[in-house]
LUMDORO-191960 format. One line per field, with one value per residue (C-alpha): residue in three letters; residue number from 0; y, z, x. Coordinates in steps of 0.001 Angstrom, whole numbers, padded with zeros to 6 digits. Each point is the difference from the previous one (the first is absolute). Layout:
// LUMDORO-191960
ketor c(ala | ...)
drenkol c(NUM | ...)
c2 c(Y | ...)
c3 c(Z | ...)
c1 c(X | ...)
// end
This chain:
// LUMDORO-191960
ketor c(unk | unk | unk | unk | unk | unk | unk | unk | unk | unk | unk | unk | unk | unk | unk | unk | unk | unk | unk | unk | unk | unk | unk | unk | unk | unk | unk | unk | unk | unk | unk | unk | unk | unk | unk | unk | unk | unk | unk | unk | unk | unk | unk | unk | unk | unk | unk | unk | unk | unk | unk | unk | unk | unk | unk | unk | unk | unk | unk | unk | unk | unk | unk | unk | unk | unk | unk | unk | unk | unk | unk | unk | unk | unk | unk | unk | unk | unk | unk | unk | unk | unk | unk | unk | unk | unk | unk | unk | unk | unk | unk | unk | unk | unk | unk | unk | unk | unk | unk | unk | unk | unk | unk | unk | unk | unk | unk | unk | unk | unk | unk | unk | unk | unk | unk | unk | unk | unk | unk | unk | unk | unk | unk | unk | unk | unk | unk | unk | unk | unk | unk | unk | unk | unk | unk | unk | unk | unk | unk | unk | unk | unk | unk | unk | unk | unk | unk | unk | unk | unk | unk | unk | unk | unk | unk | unk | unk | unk | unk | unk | unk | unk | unk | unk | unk | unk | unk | unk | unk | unk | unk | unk | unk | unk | unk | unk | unk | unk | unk | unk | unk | unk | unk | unk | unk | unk | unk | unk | unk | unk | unk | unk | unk | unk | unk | unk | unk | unk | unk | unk | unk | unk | unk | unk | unk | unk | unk | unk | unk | unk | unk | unk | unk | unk | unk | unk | unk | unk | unk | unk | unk | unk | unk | unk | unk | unk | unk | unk | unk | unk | unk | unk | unk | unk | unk | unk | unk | unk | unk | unk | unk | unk | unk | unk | unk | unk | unk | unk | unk | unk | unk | unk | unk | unk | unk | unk | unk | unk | unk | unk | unk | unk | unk | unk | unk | unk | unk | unk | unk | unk | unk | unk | unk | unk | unk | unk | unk | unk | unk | unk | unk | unk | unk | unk | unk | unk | unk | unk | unk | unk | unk | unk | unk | unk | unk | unk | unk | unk | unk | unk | unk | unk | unk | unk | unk | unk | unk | unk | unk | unk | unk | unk | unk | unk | unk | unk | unk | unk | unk | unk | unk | unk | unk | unk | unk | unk | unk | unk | unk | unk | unk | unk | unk | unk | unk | unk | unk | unk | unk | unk | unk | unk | unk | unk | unk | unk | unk | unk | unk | unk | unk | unk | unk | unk | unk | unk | unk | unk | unk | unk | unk)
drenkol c(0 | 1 | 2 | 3 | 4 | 5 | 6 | 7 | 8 | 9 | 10 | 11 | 12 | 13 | 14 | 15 | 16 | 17 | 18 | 19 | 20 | 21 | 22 | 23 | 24 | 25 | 26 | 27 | 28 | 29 | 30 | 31 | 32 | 33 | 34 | 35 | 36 | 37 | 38 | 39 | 40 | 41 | 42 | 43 | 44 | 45 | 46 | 47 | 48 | 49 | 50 | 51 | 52 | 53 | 54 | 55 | 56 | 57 | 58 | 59 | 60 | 61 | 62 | 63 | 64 | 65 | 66 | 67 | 68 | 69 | 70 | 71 | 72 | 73 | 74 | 75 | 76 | 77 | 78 | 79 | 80 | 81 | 82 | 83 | 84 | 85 | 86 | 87 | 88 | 89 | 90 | 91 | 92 | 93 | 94 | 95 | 96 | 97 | 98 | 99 | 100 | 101 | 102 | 103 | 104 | 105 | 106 | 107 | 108 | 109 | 110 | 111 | 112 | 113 | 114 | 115 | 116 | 117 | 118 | 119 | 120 | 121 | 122 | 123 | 124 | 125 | 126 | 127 | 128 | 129 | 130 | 131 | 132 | 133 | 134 | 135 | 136 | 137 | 138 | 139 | 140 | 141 | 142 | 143 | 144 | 145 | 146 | 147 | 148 | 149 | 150 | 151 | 152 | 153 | 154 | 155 | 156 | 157 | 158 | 159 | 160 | 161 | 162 | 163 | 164 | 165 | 166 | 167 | 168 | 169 | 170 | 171 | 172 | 173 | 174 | 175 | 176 | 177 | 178 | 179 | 180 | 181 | 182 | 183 | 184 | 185 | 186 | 187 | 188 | 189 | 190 | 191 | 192 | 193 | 194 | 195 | 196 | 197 | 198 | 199 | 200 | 201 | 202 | 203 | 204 | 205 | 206 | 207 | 208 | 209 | 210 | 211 | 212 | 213 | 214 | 215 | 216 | 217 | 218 | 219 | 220 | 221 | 222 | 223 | 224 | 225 | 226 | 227 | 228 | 229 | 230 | 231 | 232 | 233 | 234 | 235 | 236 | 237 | 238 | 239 | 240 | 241 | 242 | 243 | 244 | 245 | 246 | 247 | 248 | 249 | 250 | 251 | 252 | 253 | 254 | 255 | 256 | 257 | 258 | 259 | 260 | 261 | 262 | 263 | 264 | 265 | 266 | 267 | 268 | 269 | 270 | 271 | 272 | 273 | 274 | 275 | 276 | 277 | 278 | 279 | 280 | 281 | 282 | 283 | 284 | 285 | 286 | 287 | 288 | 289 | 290 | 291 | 292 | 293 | 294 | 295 | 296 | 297 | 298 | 299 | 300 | 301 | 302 | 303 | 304 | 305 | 306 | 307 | 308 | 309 | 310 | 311 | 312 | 313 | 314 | 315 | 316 | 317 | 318 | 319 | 320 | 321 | 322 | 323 | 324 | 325 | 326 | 327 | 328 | 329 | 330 | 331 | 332 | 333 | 334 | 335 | 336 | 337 | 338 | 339 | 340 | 341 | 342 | 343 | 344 | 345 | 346 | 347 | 348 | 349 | 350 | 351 | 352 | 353 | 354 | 355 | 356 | 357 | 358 | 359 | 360)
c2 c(078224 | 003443 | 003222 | 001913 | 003255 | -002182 | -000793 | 003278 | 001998 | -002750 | 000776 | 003758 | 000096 | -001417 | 002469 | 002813 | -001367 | -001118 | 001949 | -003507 | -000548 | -003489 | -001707 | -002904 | -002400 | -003900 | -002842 | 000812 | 003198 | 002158 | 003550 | 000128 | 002880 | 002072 | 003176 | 001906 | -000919 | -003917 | -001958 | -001323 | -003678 | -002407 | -002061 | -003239 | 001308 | -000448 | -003136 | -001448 | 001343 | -001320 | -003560 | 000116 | -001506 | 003439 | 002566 | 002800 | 001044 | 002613 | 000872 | 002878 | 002430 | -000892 | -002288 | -002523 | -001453 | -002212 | 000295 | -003103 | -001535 | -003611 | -001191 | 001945 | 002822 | 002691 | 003215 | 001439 | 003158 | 001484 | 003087 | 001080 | -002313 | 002431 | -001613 | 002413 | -000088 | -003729 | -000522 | 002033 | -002028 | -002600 | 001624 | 000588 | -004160 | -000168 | 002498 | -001840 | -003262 | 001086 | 002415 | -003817 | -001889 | 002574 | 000014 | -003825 | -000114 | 002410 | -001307 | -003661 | 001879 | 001054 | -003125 | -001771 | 002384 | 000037 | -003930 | 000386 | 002154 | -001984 | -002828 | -002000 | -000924 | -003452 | 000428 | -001500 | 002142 | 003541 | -000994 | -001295 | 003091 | 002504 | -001350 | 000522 | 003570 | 001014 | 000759 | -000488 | -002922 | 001151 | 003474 | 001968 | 000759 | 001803 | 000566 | 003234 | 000190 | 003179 | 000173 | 002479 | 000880 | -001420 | 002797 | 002691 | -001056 | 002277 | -001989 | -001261 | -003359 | 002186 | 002232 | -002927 | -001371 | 002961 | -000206 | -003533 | -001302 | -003825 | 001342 | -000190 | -003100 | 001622 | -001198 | 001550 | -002217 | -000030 | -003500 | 001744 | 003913 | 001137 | -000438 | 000310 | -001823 | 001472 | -003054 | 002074 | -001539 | 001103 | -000098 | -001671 | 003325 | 001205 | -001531 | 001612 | 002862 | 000485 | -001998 | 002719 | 003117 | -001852 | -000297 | 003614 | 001090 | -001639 | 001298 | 003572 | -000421 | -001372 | 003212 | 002864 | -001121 | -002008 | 000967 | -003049 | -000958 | -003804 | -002632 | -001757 | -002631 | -002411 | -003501 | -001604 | -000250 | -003379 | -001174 | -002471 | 000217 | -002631 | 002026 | 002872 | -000909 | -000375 | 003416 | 000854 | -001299 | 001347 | 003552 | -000893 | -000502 | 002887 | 002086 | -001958 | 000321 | 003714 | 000757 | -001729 | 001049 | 003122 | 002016 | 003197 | -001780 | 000264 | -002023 | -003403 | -002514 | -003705 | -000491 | 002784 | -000802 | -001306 | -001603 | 001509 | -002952 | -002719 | 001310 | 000063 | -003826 | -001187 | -001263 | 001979 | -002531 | 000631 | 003275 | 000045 | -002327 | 002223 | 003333 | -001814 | -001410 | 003942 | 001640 | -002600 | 001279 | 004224 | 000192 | 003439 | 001657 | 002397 | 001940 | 003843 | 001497 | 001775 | -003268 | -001973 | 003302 | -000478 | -003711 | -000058 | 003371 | -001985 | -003047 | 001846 | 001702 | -003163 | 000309 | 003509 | 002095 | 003122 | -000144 | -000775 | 002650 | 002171 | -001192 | 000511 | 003208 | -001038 | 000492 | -003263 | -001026 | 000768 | -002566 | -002640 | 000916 | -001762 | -002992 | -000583 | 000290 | -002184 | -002617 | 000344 | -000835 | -002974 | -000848 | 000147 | 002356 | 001188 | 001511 | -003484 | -001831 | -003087 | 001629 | 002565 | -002949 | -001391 | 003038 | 000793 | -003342 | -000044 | 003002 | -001609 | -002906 | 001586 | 002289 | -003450 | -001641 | 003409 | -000724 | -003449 | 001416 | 002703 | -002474 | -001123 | -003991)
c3 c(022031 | 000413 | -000402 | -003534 | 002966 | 001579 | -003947 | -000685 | 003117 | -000589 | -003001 | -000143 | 003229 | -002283 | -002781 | 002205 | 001582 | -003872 | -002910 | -001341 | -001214 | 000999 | -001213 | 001660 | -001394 | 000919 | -001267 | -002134 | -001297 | 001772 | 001160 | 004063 | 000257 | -002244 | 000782 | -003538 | -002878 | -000537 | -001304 | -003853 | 000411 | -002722 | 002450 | -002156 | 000971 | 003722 | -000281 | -001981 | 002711 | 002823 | -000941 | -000726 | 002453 | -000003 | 002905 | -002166 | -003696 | -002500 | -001876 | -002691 | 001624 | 003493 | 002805 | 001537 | 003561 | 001907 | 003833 | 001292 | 003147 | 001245 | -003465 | -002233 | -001999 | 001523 | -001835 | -002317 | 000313 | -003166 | -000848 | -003210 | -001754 | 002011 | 002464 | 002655 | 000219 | -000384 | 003446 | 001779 | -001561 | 001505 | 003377 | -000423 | -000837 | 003173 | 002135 | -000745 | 000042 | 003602 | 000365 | -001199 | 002570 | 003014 | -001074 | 000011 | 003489 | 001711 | -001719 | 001414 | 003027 | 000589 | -000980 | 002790 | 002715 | -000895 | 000414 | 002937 | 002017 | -000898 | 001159 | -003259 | -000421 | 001597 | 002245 | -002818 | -002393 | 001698 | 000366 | -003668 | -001261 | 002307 | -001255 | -003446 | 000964 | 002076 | 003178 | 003245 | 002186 | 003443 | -000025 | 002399 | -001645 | 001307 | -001728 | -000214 | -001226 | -001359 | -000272 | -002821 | -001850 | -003562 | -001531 | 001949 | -000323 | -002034 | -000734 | 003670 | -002028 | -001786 | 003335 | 001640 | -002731 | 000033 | 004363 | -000540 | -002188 | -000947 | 000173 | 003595 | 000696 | 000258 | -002339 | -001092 | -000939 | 000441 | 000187 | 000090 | -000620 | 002969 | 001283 | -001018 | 002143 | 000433 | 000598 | 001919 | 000282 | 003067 | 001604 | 003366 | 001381 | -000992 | 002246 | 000483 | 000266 | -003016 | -001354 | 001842 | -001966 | -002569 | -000446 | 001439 | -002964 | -002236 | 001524 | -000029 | -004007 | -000572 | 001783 | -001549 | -003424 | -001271 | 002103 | 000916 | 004226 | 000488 | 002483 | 001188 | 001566 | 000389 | 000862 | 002198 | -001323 | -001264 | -000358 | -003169 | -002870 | -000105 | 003617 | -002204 | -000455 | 003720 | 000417 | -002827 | 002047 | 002692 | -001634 | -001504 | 003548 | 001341 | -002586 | 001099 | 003086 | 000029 | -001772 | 002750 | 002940 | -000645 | -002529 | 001158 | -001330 | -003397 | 000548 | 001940 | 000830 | 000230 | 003242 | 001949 | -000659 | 003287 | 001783 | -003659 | -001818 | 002505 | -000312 | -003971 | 000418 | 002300 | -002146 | 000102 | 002177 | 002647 | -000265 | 000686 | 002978 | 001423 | -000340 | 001552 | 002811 | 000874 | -001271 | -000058 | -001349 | 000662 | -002857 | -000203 | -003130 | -001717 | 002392 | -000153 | -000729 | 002914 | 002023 | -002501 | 000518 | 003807 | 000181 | -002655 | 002400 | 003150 | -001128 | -001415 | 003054 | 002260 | 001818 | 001286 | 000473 | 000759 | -002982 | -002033 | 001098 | -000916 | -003312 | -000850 | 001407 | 002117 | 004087 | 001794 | 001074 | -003751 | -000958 | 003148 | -001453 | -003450 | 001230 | 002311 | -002624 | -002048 | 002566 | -000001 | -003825 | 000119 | 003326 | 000242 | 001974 | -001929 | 003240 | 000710 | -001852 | -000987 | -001145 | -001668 | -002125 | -000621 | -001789 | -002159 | -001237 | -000585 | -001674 | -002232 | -000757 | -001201 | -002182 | -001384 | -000378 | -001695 | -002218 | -001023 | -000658 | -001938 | -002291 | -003178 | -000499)
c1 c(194222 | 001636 | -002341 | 000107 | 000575 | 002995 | 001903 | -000821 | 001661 | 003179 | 000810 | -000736 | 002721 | 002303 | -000492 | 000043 | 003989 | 000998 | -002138 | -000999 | -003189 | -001393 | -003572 | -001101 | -002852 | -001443 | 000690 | -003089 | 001295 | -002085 | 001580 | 000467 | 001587 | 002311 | 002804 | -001034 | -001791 | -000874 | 002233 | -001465 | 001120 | -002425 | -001750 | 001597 | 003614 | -001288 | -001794 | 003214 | 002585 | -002584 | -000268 | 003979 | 002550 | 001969 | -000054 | 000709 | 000455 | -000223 | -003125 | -000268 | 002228 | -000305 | 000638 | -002420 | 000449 | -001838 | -000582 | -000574 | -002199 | 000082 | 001487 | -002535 | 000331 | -002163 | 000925 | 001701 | 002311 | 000616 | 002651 | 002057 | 002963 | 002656 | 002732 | -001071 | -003380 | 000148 | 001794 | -003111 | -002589 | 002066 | -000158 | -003810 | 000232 | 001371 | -002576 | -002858 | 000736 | 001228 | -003348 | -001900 | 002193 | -000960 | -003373 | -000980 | 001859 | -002019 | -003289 | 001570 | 000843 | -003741 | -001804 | 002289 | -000426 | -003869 | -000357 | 002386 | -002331 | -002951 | 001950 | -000324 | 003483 | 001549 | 003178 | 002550 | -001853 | 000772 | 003408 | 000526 | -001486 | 001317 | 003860 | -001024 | -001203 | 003283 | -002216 | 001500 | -001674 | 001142 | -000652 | -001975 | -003201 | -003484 | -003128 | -001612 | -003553 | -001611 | -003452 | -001522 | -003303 | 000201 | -001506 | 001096 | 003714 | 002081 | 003892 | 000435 | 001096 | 002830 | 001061 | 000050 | 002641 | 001924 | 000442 | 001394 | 002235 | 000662 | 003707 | -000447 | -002191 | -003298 | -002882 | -003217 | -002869 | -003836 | -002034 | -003900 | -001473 | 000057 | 003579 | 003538 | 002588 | 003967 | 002329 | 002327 | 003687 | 001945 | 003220 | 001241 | 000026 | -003166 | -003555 | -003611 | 001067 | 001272 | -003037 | -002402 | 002147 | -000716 | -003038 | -000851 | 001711 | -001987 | -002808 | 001038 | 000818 | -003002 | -001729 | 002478 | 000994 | -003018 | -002955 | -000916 | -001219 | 000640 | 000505 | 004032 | 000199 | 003288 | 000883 | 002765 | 003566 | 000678 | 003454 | -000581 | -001316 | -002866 | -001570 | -000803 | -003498 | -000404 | 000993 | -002357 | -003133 | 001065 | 000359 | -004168 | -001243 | 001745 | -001441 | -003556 | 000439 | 001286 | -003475 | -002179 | 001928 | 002631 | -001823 | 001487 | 003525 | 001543 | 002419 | 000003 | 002210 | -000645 | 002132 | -001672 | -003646 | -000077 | -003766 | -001213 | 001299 | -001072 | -003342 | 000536 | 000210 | -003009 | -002794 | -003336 | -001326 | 001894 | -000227 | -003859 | 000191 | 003005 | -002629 | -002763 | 001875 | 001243 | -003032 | -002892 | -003189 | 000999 | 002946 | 000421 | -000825 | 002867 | 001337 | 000535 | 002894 | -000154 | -000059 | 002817 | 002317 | -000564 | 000544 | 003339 | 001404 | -000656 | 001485 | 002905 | 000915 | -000052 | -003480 | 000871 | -002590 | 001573 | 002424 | -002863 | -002301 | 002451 | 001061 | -003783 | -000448 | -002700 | -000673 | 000768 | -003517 | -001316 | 002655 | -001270 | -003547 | 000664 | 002051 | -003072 | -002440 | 001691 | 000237 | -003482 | -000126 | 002415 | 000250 | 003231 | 002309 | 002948 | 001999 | 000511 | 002660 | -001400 | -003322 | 001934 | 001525 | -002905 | -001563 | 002761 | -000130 | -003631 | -000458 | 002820 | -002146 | -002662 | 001624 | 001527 | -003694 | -001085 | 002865 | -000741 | -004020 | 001118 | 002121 | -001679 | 000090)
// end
């Protein structure tokens, strides 16, 4: 149910607009929370009114009031036998049995969007439940995944509340330790873009207002409500992905992963035959960073060698120098296109088979 913190903040509020002071206990008479001094109700006076059909009565000089969830008593408010202070203790009544009300609904709320990301949920059942929670079936949805150290987290969970609002369509839920997914909710106007600010801006919280580094990485936009998880694995092997291949990115996006996340996909099997077919028995080892930096500036600027040299800061001939020793190495020529190609992707795979070593089955 409701915190003792939560009761206790409600009807303090209500003191502080009306000078009333308000106790509330359980069904069990134990004190929850309390505006001044407790209250001296004999615990028979509260068992008697409890097991009574009546909502509310009077009791040695004051007035009892139930607040009621899903039929059952659940507390009761308690103030002096005055008029006044007998309509706010119905008004407190009346804030938590609506504080009870929003409270089930978002713990209903997160339960279904938990076994709707992990796909556990059949198609009638989503849209059965998703009526019954007052959440839109057709609206454009994406899923952003943040990844986070456990232990080194400091209330990303709560900032992450506080950015979006279930006013607005956007969920905040977690299904494991290390990650907490945004269901972000947005308009015909808005695309990835808008998805990308997003997410940068979670990012740059995270860094300025809890101290925290992490990982972003975000899904498609799916139009219906049941393609949510879809964009959810998507968002997981872009964050995989972005590991293995993009390191030097914070944030990365599902639909610009590119030859990264056909690679993701090939089993390990393949990827062996594919390295001995280019490399045969001389697979380079790792690779300098010196020579990595020359290869990823080369490629970048299109197989020019001027622009390259320059870009480097090194003399033209010490830039056809390296190129030439590292056709040596691999064999292959990267001022030629198709060997250039061919590199790039198998330097790819084997940062993908170092991957899948490193793992821990």
């Amino acid at each position: 149910m409701l915190s003792t913190q939560v009761i206790q903040t409600c009807i303090e509020d209500l003191k502080n607009i009306t000078k009333v002071e308000l106790t509330v206990v359980d069904i069990s008479g134990n004190l929850i929370a309390a505006t001044g001094e407790e209250t001296e109700v004999p615990l028979e006076e509260i068992e008697r009114f409890t097991a009574s059909e009546a909502e509310c009565q009077t009791v040695s000089g004051n007035h009892f009031l139930k607040a009621f969830h899903e039929m059952e008593a659940a507390y009761i408010v308690i103030c002096r036998d005055v008029n006044e202070d007998f309509m706010i203790a119905k008004i407190a009544v009346s804030q938590l049995e609506n504080l009870m009300v929003a409270y089930r609904e978002r713990i209903d709320k997160n339960n279904f969007f938990q076994n709707l990301l992990l796909d556990n949920l059949l198609l009638v059942d989503i849209y059965n439940r998703a009526k019954k929670l007052h959440l839109e079936i057709t609206a454009r949805r994406a899923v952003i995944l943040i990844e986070v150290q456990k232990e080194k987290d400091n209330g990303t969970m709560e900032m992450l509340k506080n950015m979006f609002s279930p006013q607005s369509g956007d969920f905040v839920t977690a299904v494991d330790e290390r990650n907490l997914i945004v269901i972000k909710q947005l308009h015909d106007n808005e695309g990835y873009e808008e998805l990308n600010e997003e997410a940068e801006m979670i990012l740059n919280m995270m860094n300025t207002e809890i101290m925290v580094n992490g990982k972003i990485a975000y899904g498609t936009i799916v139009g219906e409500l049941k393609d949510v998880s879809k964009s959810y694995k998507e968002a997981k092997m872009a964050l995989d992905v972005g590991r293995i291949f993009y390191a030097d990115r914070d944030v990365v996006a599902y639909n610009t992963l590119g030859i990264g996340r056909l690679i993701y996909q090939l089993p390990i099997n393949l990827c062996k035959m594919f390295i001995e077919e280019i490399f045969g028995d001389s697979i380079p080892e790792e690779l300098d960073e010196e020579t990595l930096n020359t290869i990823n500036m080369f490629l970048e600027n299109n197989l020019n060698v001027s622009e390259t040299a320059r870009q480097l800061y090194v003399h033209r001939n010490t830039l056809l120098y390296r190129l030439e020793k590292l056709q040596k190495a691999t064999n292959l020529d990267i001022r030629i296109f198709d060997d250039a190609l061919t590199l790039k992707i198998a330097l790819m795979v084997v940062n993908y088979m170092k991957y899948l070593e490193s793992l821990d089955y």
